[in-house]
N, CA and C atoms as an extended XYZ file, in Angstrom:
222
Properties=species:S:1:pos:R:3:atomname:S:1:resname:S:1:resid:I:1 pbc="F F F"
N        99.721       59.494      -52.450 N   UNK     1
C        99.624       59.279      -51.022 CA  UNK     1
C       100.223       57.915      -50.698 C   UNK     1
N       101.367       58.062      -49.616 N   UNK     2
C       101.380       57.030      -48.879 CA  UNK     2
C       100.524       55.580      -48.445 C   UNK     2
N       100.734       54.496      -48.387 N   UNK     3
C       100.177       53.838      -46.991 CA  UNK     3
C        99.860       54.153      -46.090 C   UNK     3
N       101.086       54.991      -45.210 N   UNK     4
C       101.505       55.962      -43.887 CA  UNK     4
C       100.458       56.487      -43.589 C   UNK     4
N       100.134       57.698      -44.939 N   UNK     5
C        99.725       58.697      -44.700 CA  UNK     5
C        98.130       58.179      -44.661 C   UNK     5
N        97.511       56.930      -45.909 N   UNK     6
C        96.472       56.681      -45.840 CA  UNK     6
C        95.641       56.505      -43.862 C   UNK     6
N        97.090       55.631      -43.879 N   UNK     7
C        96.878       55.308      -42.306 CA  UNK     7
C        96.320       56.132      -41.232 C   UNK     7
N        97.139       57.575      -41.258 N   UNK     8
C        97.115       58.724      -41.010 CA  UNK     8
C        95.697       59.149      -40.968 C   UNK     8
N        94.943       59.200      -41.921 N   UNK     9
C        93.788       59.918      -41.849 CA  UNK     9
C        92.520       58.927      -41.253 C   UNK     9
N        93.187       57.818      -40.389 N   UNK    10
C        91.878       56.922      -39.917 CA  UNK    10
C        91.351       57.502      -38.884 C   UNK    10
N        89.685       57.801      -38.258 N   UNK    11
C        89.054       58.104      -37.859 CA  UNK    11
C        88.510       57.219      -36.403 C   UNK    11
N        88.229       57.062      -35.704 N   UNK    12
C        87.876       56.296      -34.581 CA  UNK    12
C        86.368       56.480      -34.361 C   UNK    12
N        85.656       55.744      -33.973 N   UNK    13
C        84.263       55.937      -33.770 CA  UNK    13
C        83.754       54.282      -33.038 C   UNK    13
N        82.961       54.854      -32.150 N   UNK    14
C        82.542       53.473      -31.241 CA  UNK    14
C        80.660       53.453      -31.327 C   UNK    14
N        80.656       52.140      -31.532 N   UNK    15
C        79.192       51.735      -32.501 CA  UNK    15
C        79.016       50.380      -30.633 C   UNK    15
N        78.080       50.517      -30.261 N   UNK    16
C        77.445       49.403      -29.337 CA  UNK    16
C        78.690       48.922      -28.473 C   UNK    16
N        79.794       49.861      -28.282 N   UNK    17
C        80.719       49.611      -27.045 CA  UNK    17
C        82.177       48.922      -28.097 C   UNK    17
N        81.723       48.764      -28.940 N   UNK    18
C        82.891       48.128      -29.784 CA  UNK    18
C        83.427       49.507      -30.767 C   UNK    18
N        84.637       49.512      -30.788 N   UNK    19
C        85.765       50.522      -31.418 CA  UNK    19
C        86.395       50.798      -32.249 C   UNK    19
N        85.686       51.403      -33.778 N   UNK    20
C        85.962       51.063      -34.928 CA  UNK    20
C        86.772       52.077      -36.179 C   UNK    20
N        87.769       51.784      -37.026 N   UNK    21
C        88.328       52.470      -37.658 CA  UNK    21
C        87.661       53.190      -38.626 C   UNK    21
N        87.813       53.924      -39.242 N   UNK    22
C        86.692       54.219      -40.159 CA  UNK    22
C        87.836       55.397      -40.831 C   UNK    22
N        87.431       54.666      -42.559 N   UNK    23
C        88.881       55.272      -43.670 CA  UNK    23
C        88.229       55.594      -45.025 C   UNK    23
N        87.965       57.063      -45.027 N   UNK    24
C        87.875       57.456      -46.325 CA  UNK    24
C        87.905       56.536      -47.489 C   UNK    24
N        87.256       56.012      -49.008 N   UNK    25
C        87.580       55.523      -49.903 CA  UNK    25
C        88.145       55.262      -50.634 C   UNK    25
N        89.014       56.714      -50.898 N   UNK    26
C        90.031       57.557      -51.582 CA  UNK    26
C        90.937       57.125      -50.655 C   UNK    26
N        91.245       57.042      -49.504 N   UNK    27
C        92.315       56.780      -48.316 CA  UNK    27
C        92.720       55.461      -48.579 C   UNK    27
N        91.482       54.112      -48.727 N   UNK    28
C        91.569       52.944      -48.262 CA  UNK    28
C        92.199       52.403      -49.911 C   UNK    28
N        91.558       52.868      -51.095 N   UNK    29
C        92.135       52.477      -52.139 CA  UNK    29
C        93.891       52.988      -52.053 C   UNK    29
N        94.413       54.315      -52.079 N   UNK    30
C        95.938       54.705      -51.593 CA  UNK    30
C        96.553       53.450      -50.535 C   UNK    30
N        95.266       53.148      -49.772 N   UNK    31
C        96.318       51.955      -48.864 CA  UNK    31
C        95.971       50.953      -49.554 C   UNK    31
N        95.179       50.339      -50.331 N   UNK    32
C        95.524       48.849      -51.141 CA  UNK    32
C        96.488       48.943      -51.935 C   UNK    32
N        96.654       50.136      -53.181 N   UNK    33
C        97.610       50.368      -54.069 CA  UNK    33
C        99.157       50.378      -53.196 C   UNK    33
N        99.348       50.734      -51.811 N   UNK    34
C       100.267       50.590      -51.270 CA  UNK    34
C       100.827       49.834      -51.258 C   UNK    34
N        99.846       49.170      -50.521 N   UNK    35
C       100.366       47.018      -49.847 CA  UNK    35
C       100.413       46.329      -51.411 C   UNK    35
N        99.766       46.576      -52.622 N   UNK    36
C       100.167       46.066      -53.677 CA  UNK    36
C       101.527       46.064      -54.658 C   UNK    36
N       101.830       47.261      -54.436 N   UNK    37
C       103.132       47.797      -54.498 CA  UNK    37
C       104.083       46.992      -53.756 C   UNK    37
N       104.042       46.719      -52.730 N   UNK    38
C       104.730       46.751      -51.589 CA  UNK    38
C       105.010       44.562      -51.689 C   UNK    38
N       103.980       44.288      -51.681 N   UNK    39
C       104.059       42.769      -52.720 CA  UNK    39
C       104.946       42.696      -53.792 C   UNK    39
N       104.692       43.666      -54.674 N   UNK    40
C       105.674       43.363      -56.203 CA  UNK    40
C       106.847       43.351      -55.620 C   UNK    40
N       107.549       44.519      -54.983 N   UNK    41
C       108.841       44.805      -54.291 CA  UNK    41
C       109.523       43.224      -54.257 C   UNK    41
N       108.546       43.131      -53.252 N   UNK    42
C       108.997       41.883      -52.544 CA  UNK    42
C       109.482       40.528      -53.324 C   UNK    42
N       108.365       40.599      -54.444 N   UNK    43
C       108.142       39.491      -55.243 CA  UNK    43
C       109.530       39.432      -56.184 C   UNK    43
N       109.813       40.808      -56.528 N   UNK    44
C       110.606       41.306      -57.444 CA  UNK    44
C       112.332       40.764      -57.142 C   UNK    44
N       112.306       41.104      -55.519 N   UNK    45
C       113.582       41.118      -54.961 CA  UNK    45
C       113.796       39.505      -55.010 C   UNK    45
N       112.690       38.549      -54.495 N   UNK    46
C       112.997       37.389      -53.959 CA  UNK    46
C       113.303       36.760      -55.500 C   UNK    46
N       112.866       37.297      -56.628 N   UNK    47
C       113.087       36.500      -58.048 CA  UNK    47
C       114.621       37.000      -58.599 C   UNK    47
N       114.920       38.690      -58.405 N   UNK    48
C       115.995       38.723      -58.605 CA  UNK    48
C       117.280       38.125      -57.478 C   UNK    48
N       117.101       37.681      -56.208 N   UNK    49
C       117.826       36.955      -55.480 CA  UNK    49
C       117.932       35.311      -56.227 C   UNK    49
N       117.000       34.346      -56.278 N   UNK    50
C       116.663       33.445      -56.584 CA  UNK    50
C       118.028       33.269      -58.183 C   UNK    50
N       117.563       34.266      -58.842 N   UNK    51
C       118.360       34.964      -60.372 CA  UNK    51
C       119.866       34.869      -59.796 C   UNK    51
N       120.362       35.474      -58.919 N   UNK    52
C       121.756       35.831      -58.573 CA  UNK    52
C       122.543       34.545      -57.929 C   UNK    52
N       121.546       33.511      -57.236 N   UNK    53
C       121.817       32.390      -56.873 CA  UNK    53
C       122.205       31.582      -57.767 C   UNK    53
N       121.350       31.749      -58.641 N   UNK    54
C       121.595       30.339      -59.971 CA  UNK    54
C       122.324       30.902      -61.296 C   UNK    54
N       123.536       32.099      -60.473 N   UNK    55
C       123.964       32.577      -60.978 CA  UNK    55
C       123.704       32.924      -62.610 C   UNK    55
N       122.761       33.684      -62.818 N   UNK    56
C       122.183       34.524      -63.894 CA  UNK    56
C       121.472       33.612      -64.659 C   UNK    56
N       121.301       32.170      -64.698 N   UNK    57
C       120.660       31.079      -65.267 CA  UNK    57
C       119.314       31.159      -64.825 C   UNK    57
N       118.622       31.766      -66.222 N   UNK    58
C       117.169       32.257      -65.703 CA  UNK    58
C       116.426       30.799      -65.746 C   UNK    58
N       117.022       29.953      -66.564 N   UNK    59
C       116.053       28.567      -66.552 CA  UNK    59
C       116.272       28.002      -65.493 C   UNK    59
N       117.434       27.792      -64.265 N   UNK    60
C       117.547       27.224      -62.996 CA  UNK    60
C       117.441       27.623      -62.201 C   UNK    60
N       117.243       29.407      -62.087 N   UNK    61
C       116.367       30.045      -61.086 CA  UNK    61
C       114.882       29.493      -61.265 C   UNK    61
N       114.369       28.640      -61.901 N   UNK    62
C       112.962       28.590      -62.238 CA  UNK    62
C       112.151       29.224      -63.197 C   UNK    62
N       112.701       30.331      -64.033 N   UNK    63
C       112.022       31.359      -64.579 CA  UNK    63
C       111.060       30.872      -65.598 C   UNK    63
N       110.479       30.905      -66.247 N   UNK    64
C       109.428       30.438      -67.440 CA  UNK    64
C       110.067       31.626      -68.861 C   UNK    64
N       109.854       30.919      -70.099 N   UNK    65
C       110.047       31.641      -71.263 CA  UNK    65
C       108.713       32.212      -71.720 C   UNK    65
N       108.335       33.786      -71.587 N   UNK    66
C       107.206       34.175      -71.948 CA  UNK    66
C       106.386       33.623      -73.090 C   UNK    66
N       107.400       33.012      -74.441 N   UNK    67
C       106.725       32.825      -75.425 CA  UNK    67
C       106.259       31.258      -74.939 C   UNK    67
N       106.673       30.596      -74.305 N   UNK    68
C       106.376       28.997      -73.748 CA  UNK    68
C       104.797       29.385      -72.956 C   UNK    68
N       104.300       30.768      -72.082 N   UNK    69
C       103.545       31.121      -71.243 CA  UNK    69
C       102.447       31.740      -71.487 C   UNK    69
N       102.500       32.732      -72.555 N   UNK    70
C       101.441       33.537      -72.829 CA  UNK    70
C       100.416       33.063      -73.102 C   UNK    70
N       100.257       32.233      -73.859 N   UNK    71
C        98.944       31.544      -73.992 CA  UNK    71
C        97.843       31.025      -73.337 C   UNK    71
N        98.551       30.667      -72.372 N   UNK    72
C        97.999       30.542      -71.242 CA  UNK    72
C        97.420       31.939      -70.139 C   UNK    72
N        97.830       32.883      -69.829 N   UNK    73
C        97.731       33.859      -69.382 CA  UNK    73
C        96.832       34.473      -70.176 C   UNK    73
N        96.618       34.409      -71.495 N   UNK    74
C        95.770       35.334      -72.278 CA  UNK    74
C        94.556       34.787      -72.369 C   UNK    74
């Protein structure tokens, strides 16, 4: 499932005059996994741009050497 579609199945319901969405569990997780997705993309593009700038020089695009990193991460 979509984002879209998660979107799609939101419900409307009004509680004390105020007007509220209301999204399945199964719906709302499909829309986090979306927008998470939808981050990497982003993340992905702006590192391989960054990459194409410093013309393929992964150390002056900024990049880190995994074996310099892991240790840290783990």
């Amino acid at each position: 499932m979509t984002g879209l579609e998660a979107l799609e199945t939101v419900q409307y319901v009004t509680v004390k005059g105020k007007r509220l969405a209301v999204i399945g569990l199964d719906d709302w997780e499909a829309l986090i996994e979306w927008l998470e997705t939808f981050e990497d993309i982003k993340t992905a593009r702006e590192s391989f741009n960054a990459l194409k700038a410093a013309g393929g020089d992964r150390k002056k695009a900024g990049w880190l050497k995994w074996d310099d990193i892991k240790e840290e991460l783990g």
